[in-house]
C-alpha positions as CSV (number, residue, x, y, z in Angstrom):
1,X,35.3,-79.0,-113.8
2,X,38.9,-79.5,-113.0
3,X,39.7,-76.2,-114.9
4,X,37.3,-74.3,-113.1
5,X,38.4,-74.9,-110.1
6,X,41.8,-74.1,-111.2
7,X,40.7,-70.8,-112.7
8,X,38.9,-70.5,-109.1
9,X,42.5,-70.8,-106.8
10,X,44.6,-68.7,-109.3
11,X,41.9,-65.7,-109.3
12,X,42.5,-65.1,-105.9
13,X,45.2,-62.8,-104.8
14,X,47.3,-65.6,-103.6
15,X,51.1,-65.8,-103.0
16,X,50.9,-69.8,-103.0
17,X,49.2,-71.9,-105.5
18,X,49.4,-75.8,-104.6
19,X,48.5,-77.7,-107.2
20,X,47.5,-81.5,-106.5
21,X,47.4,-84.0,-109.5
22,X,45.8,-81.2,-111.9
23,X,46.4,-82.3,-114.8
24,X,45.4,-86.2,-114.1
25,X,41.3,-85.6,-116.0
26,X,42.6,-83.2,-117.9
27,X,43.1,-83.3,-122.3
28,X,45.9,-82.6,-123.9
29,X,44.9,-78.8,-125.2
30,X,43.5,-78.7,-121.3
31,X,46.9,-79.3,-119.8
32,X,48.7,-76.8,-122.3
33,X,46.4,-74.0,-120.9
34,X,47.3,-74.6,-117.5
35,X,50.9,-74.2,-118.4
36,X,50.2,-71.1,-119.5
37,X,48.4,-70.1,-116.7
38,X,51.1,-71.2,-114.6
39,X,54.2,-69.6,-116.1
40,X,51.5,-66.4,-116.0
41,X,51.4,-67.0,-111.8
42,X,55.4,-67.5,-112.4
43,X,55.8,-63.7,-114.2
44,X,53.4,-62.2,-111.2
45,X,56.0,-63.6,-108.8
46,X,53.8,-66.6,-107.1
47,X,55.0,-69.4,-105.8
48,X,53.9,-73.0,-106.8
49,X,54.0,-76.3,-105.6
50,X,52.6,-79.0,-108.3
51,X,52.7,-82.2,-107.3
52,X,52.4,-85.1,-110.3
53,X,53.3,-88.6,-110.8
54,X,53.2,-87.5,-114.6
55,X,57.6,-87.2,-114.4
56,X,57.2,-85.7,-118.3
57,X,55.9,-82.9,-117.0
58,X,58.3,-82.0,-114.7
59,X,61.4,-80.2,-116.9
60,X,58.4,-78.4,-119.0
61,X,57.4,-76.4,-116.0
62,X,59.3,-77.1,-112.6
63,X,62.3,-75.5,-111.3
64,X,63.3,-78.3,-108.7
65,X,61.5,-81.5,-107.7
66,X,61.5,-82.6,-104.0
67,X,60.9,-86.4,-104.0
68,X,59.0,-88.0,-101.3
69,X,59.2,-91.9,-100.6
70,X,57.5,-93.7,-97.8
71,X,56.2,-90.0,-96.2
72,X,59.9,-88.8,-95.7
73,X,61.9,-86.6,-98.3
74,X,64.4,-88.4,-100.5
75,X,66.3,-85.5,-102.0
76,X,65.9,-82.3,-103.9
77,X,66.8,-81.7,-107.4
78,X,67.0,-79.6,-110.6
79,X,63.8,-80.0,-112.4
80,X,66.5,-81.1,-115.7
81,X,67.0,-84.6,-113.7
82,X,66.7,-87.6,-116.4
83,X,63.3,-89.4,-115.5
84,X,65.3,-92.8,-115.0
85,X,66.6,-90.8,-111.9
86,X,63.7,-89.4,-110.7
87,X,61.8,-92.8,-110.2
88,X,64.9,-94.4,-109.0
89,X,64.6,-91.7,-106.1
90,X,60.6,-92.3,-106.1
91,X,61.0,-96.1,-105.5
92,X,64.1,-96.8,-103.9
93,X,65.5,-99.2,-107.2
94,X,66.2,-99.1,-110.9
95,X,62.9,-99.8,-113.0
96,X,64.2,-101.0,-116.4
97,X,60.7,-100.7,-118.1
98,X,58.0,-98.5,-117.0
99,X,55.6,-100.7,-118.9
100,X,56.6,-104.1,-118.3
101,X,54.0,-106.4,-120.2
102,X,54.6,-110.0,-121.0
103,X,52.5,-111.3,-123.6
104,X,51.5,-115.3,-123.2
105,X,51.2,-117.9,-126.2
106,X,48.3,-117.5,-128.0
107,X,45.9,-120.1,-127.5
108,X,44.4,-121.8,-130.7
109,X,40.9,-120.8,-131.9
110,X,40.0,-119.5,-128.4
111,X,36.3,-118.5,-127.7
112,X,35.6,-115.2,-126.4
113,X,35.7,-115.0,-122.1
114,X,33.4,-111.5,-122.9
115,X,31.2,-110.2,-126.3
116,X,29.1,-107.3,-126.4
117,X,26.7,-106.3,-129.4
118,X,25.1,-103.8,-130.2
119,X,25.3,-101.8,-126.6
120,X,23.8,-98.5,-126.3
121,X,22.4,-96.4,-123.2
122,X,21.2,-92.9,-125.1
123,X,23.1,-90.0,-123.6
124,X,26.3,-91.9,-123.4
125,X,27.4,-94.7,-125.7
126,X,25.7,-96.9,-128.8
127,X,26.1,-99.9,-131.0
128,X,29.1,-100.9,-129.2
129,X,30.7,-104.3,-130.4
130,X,33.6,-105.9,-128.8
131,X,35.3,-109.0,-127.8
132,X,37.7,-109.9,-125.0
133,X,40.3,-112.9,-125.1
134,X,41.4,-114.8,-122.9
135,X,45.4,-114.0,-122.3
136,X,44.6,-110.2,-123.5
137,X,44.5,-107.0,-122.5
138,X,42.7,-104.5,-124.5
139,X,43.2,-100.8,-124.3
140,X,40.2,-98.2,-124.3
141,X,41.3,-95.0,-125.3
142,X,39.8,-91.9,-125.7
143,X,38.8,-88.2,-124.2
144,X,36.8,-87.5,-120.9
145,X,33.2,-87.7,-121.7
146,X,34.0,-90.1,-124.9
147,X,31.9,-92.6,-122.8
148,X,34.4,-95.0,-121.8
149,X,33.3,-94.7,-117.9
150,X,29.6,-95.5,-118.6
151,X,30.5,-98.1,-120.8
152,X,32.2,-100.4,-118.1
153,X,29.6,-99.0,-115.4
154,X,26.9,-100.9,-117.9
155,X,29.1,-104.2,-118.6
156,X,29.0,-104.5,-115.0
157,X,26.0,-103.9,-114.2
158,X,26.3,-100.7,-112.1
159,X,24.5,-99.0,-115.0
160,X,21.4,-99.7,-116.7
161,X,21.5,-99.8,-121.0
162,X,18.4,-99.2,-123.5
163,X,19.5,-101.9,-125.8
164,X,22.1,-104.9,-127.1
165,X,23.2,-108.1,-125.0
166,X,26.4,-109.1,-123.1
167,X,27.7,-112.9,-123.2
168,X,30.1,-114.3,-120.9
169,X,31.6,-117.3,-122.1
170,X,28.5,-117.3,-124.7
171,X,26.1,-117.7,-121.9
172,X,23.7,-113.8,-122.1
173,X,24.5,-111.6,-118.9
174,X,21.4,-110.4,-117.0
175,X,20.9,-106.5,-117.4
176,X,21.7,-104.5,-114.4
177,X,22.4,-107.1,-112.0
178,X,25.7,-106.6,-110.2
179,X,25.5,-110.3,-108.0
180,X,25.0,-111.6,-111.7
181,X,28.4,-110.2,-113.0
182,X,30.4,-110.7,-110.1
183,X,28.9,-114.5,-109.8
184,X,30.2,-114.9,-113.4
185,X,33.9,-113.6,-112.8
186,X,33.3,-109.5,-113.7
187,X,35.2,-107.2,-111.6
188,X,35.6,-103.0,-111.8
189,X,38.0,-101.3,-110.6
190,X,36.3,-97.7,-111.1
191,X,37.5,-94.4,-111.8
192,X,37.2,-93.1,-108.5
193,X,38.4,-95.3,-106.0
194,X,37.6,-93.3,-102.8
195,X,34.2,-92.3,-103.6
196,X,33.2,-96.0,-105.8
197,X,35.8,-98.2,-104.8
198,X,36.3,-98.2,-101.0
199,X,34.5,-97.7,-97.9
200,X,36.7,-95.8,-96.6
201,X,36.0,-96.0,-92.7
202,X,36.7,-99.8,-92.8
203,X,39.5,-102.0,-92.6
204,X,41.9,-103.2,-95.3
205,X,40.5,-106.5,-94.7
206,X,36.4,-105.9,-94.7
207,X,37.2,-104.0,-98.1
208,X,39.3,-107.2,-99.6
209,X,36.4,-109.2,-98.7
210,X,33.3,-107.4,-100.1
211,X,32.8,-109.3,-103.4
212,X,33.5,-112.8,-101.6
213,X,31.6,-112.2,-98.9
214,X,28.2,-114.6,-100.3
215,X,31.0,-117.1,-101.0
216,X,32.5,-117.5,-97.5
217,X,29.1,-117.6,-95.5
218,X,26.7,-120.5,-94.6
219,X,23.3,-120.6,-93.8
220,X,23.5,-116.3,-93.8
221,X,26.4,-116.1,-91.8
222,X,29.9,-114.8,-92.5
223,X,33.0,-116.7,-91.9
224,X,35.5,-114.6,-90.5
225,X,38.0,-116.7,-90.1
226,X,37.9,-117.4,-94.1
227,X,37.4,-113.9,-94.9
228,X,41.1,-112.8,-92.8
229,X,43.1,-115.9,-94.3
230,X,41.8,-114.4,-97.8
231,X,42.5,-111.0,-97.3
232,X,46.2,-111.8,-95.6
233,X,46.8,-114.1,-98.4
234,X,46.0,-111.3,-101.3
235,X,47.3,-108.2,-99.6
236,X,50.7,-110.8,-99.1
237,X,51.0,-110.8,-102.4
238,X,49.9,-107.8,-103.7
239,X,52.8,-106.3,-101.8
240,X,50.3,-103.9,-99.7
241,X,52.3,-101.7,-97.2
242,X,50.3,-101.4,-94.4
243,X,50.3,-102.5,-90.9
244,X,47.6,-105.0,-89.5
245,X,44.9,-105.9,-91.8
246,X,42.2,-104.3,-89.0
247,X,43.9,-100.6,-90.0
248,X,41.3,-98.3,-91.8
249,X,41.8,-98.4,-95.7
250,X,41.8,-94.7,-95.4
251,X,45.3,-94.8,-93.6
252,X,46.7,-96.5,-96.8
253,X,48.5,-94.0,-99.3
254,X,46.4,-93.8,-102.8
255,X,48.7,-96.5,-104.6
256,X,48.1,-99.0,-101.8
257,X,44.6,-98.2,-101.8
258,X,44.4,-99.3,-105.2
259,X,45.9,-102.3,-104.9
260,X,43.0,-103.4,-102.5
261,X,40.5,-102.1,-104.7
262,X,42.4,-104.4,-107.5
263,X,43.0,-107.2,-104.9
264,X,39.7,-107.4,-104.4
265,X,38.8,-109.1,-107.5
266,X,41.6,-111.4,-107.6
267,X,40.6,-112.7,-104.0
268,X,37.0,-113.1,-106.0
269,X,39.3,-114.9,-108.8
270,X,37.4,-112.7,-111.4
271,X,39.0,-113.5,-115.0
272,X,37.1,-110.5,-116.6
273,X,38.8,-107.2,-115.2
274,X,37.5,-103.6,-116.3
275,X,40.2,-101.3,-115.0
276,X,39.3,-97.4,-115.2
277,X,41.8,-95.2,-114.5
278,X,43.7,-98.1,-113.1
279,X,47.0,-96.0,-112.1
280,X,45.8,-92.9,-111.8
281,X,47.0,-90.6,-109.0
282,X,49.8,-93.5,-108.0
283,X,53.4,-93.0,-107.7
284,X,55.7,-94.8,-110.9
285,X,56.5,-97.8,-108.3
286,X,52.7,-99.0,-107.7
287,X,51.9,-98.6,-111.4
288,X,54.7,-101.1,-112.3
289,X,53.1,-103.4,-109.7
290,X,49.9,-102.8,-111.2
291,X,50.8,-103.9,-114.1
292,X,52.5,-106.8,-113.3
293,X,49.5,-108.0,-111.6
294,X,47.6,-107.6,-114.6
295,X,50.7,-109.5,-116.4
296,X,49.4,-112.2,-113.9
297,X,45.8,-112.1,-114.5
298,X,46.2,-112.6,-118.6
299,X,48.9,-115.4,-117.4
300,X,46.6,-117.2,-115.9
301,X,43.7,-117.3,-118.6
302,X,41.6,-114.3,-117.6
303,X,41.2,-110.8,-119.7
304,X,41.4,-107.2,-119.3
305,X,39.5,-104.2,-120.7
306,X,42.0,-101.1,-119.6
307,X,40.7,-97.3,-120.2
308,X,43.2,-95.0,-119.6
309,X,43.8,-91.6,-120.9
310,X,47.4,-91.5,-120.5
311,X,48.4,-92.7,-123.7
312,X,51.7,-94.0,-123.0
313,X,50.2,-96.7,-120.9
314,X,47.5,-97.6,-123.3
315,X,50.2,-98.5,-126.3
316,X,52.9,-99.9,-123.8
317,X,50.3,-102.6,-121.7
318,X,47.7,-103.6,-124.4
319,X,47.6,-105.8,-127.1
320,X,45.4,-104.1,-129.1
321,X,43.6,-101.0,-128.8
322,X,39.9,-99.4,-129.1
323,X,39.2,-96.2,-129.3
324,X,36.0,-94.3,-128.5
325,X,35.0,-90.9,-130.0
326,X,31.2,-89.1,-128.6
327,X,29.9,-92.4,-127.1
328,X,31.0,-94.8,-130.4
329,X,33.7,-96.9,-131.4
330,X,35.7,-95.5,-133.7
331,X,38.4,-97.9,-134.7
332,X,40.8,-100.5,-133.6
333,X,44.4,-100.2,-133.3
334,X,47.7,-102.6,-132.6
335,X,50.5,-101.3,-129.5
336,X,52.4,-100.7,-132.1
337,X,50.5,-97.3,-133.1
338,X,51.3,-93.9,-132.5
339,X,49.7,-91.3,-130.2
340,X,49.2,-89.2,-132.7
341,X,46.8,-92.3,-134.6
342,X,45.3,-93.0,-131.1
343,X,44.1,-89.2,-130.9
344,X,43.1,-88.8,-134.9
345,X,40.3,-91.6,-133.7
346,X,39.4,-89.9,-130.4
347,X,38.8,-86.9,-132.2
348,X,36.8,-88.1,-135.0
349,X,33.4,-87.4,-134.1
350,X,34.0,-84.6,-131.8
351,X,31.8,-81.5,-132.9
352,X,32.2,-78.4,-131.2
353,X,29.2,-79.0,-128.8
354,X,30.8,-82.2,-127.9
355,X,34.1,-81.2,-127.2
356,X,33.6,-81.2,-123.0
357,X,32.2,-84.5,-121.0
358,X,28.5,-85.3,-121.3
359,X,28.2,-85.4,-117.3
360,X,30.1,-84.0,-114.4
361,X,30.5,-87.9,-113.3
362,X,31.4,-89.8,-115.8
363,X,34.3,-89.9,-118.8
């Protein structure tokens, strides 16, 4: 879809192609096309603007980078600028490691938090078997339409599945019941945020509230007063820059939004996190911030299933690492892999007629 609608703006007879986040659903082969494309528009004599939070892409096709911080322009440089430099700009301070996880002790013989067997919904994923620890974050990696999406849509009960069971903390999971999942500490953080993750026309605060809104009632009734305190208290420490908590979550940029749809779970105190895309479209300073938060859930006992097709991110924030291939599991792997391993398994079951996503919605 995404290269459709790039094929759509570049057959026009323009003189100006902007290009926003293009290359953030996109494969590997996929993005290499559009490069091509674009040093085509660049021989015609059309002018670009591509704007990415993916830094390594910058020197491959940019000429100079204009960085932006806060809504006002930072500085302008050569496209050659190290990437150290670059997010210094972005975020106003030196990052010493762009993925910053801190593993905690082990805990002896520990019992599963989440197990799934056996898992399958027909058109997108089957006999999926996996286990989540407490202290652990465990990648998903794979290609759009390899089924991670659907897979943590059905965990949490968004999605309805033909067959297998899900325990949580060994107790069965009712099918398709999204009270049920939340009640027993499941929270998503979906793929797209604006469209599955916010309501965008209400405040910070109403959209930090939504999953504890049954918890901070009586008799039918919301508490207000409990609902505020919890949402100043999260967004506090979550870092969210924003004004009053009564400001439309709309008015937040996309790396604060995020954060509310994440703070949303922790203000539920949810110790079983599925986190799609959990960085995506967000500028290098909020993903560090992301990930420290998840540093702090895995601190504190809980677990985390991350899918993520940037690679990078996978093998630098997980302690060990699935990877699904046409709606299976094709094989487990430690942060110590390569990308190159990650994508041999991704690619293992792909035929020819399965070598695009399975639905327009879902990866």
């Amino acid at each position: 879809q995404q290269m459709v609608e790039i094929a759509k703006a570049v057959s026009r007879d323009a003189r100006l192609v902007i290009f926003d986040e293009p290359t953030a659903s996109l494969t590997r082969r996929e993005i290499a096309q559009l490069f091509q494309v674009i040093r085509d528009l660049r021989t015609r004599g059309v002018a670009m603007v591509f704007i990415s939070h993916h830094l390594d892409e910058i020197p491959e096709i940019g000429d100079r980078v204009t960085v932006l911080r806060d809504g006002q322009t930072i500085q302008e440089v050569p496209a050659t600028t190290p990437e150290r430099s670059l997010v210094q700009l972005m975020v106003g301070r030196d990052i010493t490691e762009r993925f910053p996880r801190r593993a905690p002790e082990p805990i002896p013989n520990p019992a599963p938090l989440l197990s799934v067997r056996g898992l399958t919904e027909a058109e997108h994923f089957r006999d999926i078997d996996l286990d989540l620890y407490p202290g652990e974050v465990v990648g998903l990696a794979g290609l759009v339409g390899a089924g991670r999406t659907d897979l943590l849509r059905a965990i949490m009960g968004l999605d309805r599945y033909d067959a297998g069971e899900i325990r949580v903390e060994g107790r069965p999971l009712p099918r398709g019941r999204i009270s049920a999942s939340i009640d027993r500490g499941i929270g998503l953080v979906p793929e797209d945020r604006k469209d599955d993750g916010l309501v965008l026309e209400a405040s910070v605060a109403e959209n930090l509230g939504y999953a504890t809104l049954r918890t901070t009632s009586r008799f039918g009734l919301v508490s207000a007063r409990a609902q505020r305190a919890g949402a100043q208290e999260v967004s506090d420490r979550m870092r969210v820059r924003m004004g009053p908590l009564q400001q439309p979550v709309s008015s937040l940029s996309g790396g604060n939004q995020q954060k509310v749809v994440l703070g949303r779970w922790i203000l539920a105190h949810s110790r079983i996190l599925l986190l799609d895309e959990p960085t995506r479209g967000v500028d290098v300073g909020a993903k560090v911030e992301i990930y420290e938060l998840i540093n702090d859930i895995t601190a504190a006992g809980g677990t985390v299933l991350l899918a993520s097709s940037e690679l990078p991110e996978v093998l630098g924030m997980s302690d060990r690492i699935l990877v699904m291939s046409a709606g299976t599991l094709t094989g487990e792997l430690p942060p110590t892999a390569t990308q190159d391993q990650v994508m041999d398994l991704a690619v293992s079951r792909l035929t020819p007629s399965t070598d695009t996503p399975r639905t327009a919605q879902h990866a």
